[in-house]
mmCIF file of the N, C-alpha and C atoms, coordinates in Angstrom:
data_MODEL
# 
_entry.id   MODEL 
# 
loop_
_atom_site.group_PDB 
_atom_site.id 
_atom_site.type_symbol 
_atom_site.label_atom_id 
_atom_site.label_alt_id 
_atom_site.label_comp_id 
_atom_site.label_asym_id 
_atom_site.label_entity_id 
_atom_site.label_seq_id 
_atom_site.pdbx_PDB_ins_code 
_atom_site.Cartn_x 
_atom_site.Cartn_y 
_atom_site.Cartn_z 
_atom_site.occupancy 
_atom_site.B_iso_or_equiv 
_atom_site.pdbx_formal_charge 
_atom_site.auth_seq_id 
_atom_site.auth_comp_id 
_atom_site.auth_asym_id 
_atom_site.auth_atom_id 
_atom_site.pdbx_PDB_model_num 
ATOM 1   N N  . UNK A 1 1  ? 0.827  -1.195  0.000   1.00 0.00 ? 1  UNK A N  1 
ATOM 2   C CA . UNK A 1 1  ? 0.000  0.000   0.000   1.00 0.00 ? 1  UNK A CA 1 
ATOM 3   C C  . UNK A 1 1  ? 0.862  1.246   0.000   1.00 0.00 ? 1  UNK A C  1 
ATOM 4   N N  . UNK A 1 2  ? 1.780  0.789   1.111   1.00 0.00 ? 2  UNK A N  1 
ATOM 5   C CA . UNK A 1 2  ? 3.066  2.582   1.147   1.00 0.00 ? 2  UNK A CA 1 
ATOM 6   C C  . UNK A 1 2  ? 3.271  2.823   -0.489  1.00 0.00 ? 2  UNK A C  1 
ATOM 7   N N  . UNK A 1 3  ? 3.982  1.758   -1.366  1.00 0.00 ? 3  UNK A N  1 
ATOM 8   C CA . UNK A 1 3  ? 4.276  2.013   -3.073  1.00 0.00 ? 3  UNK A CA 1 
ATOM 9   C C  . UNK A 1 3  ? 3.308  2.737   -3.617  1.00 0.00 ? 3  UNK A C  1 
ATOM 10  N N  . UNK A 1 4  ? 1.863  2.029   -3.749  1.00 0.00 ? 4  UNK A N  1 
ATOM 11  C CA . UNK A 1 4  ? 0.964  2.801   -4.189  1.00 0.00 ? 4  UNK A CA 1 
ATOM 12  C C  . UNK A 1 4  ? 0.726  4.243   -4.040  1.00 0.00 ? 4  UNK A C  1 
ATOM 13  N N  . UNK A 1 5  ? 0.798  4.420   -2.612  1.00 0.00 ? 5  UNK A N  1 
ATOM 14  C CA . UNK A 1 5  ? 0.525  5.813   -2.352  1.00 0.00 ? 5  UNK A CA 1 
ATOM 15  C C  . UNK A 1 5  ? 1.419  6.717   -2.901  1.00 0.00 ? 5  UNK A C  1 
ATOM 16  N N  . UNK A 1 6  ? 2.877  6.171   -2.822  1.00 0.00 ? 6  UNK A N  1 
ATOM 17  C CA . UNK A 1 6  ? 3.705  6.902   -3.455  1.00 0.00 ? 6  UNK A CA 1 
ATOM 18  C C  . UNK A 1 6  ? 4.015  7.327   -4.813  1.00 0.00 ? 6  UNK A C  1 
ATOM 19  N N  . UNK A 1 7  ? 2.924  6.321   -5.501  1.00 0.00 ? 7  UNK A N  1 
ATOM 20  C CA . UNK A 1 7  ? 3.216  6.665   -6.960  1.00 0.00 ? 7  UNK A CA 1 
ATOM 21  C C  . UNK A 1 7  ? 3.847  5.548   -7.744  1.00 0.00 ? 7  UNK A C  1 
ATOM 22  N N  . UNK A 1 8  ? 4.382  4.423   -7.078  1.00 0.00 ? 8  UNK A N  1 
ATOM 23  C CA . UNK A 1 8  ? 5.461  3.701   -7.711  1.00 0.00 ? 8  UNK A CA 1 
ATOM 24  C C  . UNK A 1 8  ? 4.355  2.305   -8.436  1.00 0.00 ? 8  UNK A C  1 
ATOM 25  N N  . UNK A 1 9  ? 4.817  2.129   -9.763  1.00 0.00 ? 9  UNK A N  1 
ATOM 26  C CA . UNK A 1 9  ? 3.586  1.616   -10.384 1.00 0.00 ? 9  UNK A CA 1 
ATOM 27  C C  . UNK A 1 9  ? 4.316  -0.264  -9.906  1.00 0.00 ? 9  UNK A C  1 
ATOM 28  N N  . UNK A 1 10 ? 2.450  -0.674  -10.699 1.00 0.00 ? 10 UNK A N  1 
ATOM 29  C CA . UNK A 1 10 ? 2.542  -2.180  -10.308 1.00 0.00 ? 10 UNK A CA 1 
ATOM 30  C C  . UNK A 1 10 ? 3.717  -2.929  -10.976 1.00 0.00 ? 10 UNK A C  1 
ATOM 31  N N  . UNK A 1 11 ? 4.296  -3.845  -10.859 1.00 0.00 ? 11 UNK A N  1 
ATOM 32  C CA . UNK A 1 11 ? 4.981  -4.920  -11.957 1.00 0.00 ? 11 UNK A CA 1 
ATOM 33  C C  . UNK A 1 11 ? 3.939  -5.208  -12.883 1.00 0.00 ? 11 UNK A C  1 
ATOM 34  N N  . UNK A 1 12 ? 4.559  -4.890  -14.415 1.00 0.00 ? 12 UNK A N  1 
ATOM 35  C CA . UNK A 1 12 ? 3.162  -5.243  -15.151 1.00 0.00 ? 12 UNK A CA 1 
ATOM 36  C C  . UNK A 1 12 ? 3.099  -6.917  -15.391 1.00 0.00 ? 12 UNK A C  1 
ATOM 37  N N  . UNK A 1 13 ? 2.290  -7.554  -15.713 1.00 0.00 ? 13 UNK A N  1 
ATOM 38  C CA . UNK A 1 13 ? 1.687  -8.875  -15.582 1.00 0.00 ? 13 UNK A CA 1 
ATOM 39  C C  . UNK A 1 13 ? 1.658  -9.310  -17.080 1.00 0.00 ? 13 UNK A C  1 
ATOM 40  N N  . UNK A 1 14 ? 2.007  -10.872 -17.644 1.00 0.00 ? 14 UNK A N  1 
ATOM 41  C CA . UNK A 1 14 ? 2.308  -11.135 -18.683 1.00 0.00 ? 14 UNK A CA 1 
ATOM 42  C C  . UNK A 1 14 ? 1.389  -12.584 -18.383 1.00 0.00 ? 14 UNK A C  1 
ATOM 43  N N  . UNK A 1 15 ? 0.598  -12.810 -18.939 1.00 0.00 ? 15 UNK A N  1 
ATOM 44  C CA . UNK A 1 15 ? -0.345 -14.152 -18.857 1.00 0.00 ? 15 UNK A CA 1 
ATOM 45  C C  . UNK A 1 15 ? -0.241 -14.886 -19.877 1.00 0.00 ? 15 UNK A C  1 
ATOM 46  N N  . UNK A 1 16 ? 0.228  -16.180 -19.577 1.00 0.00 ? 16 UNK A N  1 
ATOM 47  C CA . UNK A 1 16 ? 0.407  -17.555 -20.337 1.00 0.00 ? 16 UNK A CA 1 
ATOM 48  C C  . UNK A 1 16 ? -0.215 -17.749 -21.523 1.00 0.00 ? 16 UNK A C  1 
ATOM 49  N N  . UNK A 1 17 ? -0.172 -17.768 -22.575 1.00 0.00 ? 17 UNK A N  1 
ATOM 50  C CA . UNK A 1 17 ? -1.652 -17.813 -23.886 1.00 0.00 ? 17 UNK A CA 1 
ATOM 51  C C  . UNK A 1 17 ? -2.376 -19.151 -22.943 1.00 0.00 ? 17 UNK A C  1 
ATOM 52  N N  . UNK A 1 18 ? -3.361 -19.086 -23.967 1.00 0.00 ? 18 UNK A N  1 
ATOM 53  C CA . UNK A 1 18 ? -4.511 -19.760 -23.315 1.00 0.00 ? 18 UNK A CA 1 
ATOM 54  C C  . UNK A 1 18 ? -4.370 -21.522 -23.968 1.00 0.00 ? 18 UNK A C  1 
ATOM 55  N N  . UNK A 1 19 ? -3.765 -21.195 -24.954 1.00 0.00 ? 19 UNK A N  1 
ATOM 56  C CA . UNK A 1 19 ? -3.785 -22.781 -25.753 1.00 0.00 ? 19 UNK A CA 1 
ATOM 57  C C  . UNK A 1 19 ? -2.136 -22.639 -26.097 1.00 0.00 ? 19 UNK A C  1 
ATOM 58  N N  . UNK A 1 20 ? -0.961 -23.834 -25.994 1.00 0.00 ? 20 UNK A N  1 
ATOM 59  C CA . UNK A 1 20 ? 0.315  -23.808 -26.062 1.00 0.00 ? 20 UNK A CA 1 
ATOM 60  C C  . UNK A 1 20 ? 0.477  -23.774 -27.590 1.00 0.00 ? 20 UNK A C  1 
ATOM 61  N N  . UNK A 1 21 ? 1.624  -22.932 -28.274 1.00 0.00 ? 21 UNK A N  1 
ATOM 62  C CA . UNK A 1 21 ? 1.841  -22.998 -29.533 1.00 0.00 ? 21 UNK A CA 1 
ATOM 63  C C  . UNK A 1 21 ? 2.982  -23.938 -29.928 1.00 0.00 ? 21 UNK A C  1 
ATOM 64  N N  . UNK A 1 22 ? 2.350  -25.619 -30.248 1.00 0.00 ? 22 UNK A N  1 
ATOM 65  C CA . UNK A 1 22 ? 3.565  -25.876 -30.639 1.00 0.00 ? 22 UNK A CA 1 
ATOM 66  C C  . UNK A 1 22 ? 4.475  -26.135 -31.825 1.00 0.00 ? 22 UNK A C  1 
ATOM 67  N N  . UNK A 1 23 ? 4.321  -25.411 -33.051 1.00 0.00 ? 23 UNK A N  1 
ATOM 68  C CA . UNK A 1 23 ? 5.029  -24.518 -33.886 1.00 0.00 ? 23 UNK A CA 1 
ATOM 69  C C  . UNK A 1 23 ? 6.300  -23.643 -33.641 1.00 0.00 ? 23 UNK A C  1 
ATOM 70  N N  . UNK A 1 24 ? 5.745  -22.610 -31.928 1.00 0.00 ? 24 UNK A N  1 
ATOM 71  C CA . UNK A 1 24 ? 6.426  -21.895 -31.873 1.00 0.00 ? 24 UNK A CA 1 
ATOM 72  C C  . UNK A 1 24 ? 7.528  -22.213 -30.890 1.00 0.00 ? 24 UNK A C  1 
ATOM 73  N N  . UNK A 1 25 ? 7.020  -23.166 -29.933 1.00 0.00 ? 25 UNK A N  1 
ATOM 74  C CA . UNK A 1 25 ? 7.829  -23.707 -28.577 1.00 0.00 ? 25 UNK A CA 1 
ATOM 75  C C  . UNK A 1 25 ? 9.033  -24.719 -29.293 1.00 0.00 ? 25 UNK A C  1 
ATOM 76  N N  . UNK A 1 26 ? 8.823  -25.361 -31.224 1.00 0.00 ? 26 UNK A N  1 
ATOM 77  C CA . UNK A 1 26 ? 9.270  -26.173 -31.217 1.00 0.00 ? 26 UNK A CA 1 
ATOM 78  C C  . UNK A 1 26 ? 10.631 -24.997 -32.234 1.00 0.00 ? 26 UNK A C  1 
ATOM 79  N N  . UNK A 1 27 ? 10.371 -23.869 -32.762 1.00 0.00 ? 27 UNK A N  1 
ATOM 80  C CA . UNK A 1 27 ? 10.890 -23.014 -33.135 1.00 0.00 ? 27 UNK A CA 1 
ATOM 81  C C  . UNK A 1 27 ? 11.935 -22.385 -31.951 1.00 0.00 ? 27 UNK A C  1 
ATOM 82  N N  . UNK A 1 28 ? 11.876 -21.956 -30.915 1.00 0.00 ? 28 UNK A N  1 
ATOM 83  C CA . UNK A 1 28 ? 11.886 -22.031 -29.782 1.00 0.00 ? 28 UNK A CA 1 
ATOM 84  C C  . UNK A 1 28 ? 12.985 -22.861 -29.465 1.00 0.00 ? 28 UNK A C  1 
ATOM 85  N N  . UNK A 1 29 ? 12.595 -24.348 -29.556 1.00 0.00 ? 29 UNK A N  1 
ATOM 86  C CA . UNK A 1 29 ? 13.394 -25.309 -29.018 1.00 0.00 ? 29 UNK A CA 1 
ATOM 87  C C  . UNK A 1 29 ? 14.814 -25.138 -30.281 1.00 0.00 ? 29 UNK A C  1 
ATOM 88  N N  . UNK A 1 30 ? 14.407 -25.014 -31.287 1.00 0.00 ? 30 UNK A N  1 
ATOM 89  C CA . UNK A 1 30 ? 15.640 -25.041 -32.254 1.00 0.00 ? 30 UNK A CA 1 
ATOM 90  C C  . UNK A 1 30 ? 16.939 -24.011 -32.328 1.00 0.00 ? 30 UNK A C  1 
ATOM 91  N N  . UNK A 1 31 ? 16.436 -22.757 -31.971 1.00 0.00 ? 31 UNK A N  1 
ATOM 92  C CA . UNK A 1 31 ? 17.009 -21.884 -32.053 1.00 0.00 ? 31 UNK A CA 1 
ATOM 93  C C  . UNK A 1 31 ? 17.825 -21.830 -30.267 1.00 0.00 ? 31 UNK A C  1 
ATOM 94  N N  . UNK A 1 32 ? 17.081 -22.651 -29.461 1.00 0.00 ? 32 UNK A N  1 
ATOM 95  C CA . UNK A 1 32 ? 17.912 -22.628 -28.163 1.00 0.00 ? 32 UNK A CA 1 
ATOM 96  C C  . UNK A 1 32 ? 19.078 -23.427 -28.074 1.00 0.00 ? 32 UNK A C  1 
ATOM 97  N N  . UNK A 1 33 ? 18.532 -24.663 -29.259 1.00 0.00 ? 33 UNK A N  1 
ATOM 98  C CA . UNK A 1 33 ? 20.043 -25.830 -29.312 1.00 0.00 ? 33 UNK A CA 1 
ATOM 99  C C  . UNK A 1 33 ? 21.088 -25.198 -30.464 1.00 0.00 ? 33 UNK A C  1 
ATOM 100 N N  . UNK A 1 34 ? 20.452 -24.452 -31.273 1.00 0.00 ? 34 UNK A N  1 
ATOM 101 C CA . UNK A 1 34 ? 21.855 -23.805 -32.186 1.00 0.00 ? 34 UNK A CA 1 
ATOM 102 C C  . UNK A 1 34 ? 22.869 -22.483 -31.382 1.00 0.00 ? 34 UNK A C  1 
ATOM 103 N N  . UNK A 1 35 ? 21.958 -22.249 -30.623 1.00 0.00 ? 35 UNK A N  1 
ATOM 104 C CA . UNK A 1 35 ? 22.738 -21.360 -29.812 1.00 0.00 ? 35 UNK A CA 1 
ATOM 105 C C  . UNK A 1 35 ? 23.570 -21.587 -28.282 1.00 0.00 ? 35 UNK A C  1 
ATOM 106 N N  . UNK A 1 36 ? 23.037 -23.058 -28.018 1.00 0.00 ? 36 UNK A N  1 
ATOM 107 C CA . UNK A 1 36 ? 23.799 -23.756 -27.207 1.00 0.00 ? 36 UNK A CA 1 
ATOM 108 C C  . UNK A 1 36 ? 25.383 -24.785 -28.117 1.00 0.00 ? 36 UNK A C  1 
ATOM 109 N N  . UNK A 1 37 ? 25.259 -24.776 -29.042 1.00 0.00 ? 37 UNK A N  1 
ATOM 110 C CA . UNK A 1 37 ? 25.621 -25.211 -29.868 1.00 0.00 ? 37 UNK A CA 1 
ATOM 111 C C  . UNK A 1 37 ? 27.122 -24.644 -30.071 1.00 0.00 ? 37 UNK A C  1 
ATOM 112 N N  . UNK A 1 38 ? 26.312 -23.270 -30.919 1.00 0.00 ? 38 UNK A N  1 
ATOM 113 C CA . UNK A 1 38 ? 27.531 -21.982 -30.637 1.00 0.00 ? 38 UNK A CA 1 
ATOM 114 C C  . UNK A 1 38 ? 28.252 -21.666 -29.594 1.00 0.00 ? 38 UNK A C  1 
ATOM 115 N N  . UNK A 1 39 ? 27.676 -21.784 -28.446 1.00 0.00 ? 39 UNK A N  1 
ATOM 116 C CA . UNK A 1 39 ? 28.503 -21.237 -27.172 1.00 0.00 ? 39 UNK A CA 1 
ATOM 117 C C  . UNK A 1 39 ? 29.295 -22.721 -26.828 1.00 0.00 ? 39 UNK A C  1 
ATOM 118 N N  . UNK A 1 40 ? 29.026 -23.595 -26.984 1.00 0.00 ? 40 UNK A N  1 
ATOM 119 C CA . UNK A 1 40 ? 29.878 -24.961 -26.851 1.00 0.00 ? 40 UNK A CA 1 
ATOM 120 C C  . UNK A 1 40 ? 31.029 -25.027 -27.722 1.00 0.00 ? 40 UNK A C  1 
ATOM 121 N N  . UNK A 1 41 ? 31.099 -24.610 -29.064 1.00 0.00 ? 41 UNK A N  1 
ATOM 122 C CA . UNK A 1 41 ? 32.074 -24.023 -30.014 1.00 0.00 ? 41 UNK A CA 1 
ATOM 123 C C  . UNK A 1 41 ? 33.018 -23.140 -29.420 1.00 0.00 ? 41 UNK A C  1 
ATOM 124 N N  . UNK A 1 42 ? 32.816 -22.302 -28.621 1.00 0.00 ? 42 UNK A N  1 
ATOM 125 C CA . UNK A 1 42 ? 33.480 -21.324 -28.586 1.00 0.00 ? 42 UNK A CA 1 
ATOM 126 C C  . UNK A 1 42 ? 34.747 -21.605 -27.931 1.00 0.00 ? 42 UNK A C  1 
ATOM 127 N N  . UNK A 1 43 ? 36.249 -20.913 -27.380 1.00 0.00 ? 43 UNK A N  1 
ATOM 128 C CA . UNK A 1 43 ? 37.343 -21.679 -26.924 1.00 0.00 ? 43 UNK A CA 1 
ATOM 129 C C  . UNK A 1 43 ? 36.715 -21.632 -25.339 1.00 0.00 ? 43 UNK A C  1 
ATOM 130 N N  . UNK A 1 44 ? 37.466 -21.950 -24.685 1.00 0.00 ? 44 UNK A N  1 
ATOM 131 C CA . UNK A 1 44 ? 37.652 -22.287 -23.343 1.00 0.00 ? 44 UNK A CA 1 
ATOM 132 C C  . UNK A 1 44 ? 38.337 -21.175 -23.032 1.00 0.00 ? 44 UNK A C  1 
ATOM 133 N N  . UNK A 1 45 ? 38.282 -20.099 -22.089 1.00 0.00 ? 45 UNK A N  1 
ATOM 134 C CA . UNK A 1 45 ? 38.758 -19.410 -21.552 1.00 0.00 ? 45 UNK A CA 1 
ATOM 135 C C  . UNK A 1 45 ? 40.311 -19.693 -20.321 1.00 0.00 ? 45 UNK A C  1 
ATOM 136 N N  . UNK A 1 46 ? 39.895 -21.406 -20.058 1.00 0.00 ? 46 UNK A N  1 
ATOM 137 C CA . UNK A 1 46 ? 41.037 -21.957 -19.487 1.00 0.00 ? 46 UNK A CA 1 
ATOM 138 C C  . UNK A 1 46 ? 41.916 -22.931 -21.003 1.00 0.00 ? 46 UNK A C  1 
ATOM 139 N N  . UNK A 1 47 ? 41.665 -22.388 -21.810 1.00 0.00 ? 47 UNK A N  1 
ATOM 140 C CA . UNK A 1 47 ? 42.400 -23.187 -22.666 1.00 0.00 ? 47 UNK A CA 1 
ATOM 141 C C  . UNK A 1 47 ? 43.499 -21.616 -23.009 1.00 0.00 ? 47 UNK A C  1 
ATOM 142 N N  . UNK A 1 48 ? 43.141 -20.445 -22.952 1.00 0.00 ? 48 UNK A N  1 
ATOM 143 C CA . UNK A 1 48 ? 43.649 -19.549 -23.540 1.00 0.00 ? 48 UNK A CA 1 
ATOM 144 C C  . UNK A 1 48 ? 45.222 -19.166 -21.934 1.00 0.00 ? 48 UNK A C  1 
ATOM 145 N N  . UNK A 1 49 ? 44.701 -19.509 -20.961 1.00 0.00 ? 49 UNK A N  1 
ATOM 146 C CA . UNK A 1 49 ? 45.257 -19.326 -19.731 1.00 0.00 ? 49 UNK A CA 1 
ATOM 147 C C  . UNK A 1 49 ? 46.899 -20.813 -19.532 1.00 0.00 ? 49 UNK A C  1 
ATOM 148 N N  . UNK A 1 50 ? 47.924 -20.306 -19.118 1.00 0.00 ? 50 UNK A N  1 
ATOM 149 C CA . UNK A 1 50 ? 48.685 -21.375 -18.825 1.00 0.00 ? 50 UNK A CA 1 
ATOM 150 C C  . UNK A 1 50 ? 49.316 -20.455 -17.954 1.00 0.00 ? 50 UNK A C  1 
ATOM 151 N N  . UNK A 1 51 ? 49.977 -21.452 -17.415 1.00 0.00 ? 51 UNK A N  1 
ATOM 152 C CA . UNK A 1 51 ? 50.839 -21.304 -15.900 1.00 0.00 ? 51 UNK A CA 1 
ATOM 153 C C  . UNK A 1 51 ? 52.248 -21.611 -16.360 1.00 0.00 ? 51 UNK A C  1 
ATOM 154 N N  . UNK A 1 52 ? 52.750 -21.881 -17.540 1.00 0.00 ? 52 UNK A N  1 
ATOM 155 C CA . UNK A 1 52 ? 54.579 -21.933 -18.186 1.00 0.00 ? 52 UNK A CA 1 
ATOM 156 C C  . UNK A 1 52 ? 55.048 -21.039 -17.460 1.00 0.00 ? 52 UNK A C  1 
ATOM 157 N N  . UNK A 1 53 ? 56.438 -21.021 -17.177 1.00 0.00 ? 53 UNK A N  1 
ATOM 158 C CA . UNK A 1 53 ? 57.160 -19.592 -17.369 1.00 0.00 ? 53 UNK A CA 1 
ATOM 159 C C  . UNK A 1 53 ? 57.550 -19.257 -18.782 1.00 0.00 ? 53 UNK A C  1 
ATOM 160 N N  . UNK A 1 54 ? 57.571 -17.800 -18.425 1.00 0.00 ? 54 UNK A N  1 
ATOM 161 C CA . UNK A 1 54 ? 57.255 -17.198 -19.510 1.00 0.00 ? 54 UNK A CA 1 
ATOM 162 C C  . UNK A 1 54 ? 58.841 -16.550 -20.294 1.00 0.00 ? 54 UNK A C  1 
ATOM 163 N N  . UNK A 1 55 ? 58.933 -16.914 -21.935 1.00 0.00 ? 55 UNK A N  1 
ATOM 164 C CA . UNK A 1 55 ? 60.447 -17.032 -22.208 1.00 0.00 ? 55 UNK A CA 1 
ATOM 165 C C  . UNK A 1 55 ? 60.632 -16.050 -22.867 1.00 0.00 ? 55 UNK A C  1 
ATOM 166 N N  . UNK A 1 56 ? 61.492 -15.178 -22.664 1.00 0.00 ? 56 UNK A N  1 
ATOM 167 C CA . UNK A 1 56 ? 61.982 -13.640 -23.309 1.00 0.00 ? 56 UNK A CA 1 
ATOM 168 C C  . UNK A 1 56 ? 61.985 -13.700 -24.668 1.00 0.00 ? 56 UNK A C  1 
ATOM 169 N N  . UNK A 1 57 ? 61.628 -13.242 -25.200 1.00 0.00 ? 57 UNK A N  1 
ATOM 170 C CA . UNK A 1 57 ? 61.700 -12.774 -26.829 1.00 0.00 ? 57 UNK A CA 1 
ATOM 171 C C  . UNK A 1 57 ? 63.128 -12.832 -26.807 1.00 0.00 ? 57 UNK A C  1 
ATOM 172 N N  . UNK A 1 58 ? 63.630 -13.318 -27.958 1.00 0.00 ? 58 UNK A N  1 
ATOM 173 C CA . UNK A 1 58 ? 64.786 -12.900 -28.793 1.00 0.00 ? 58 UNK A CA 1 
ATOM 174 C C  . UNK A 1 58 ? 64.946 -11.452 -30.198 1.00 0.00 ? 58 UNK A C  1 
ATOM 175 N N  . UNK A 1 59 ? 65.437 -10.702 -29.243 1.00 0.00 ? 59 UNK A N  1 
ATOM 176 C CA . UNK A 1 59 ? 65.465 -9.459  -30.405 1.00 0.00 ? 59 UNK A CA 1 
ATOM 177 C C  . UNK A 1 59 ? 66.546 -8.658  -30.896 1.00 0.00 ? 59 UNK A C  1 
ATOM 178 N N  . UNK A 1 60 ? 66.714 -8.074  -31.199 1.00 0.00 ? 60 UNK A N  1 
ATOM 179 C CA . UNK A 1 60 ? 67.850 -7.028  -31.578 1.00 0.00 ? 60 UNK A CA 1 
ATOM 180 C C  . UNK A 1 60 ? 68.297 -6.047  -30.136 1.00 0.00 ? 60 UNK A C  1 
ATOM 181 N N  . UNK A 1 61 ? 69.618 -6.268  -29.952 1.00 0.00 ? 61 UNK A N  1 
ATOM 182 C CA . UNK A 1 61 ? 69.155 -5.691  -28.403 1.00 0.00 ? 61 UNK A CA 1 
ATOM 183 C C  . UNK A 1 61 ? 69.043 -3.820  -28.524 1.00 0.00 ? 61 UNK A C  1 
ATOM 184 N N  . UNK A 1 62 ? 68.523 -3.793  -27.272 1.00 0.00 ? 62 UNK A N  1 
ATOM 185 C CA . UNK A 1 62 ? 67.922 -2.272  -26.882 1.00 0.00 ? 62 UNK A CA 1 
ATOM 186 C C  . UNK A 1 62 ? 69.019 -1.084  -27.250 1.00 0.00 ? 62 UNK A C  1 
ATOM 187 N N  . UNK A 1 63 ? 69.322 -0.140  -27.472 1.00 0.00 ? 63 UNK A N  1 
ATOM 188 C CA . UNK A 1 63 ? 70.063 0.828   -27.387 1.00 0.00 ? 63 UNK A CA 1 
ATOM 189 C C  . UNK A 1 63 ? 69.537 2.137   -26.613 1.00 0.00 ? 63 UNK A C  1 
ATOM 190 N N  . UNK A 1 64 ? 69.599 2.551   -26.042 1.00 0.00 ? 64 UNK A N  1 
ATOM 191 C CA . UNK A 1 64 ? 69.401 3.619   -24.470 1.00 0.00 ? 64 UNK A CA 1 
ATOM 192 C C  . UNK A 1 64 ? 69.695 4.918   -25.129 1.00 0.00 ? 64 UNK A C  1 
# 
């Protein structure tokens, strides 16, 4: 009741359709496994990471 009074509006409300579409749930389902798909593709963030020590470049040396 305090929200109300203050002005602060309801959460708006989103209701279930009345009959399931399954066309769209199965559209739905396809586009959730190609995109699980993709993110399974992608590298490993512990594949990009190693713990070696790490070996100096060989270069032309520095001049100051």
């Amino acid at each position: 009741m305090e929200q109300l009074r203050r002005g602060v509006a309801l959460p708006e409300i989103h209701l279930a359709p009345p009959a399931p579409d399954s066309e769209r749930a199965a559209d739905l389902m396809d586009r959730l496994q190609r995109a699980g798909r993709g993110l399974a593709a992608l590298p490993d963030a512990q594949d990009d990471a190693t713990t070696a020590p790490q070996v100096p470049r060989r270069g032309p040396p520095c001049s100051v």
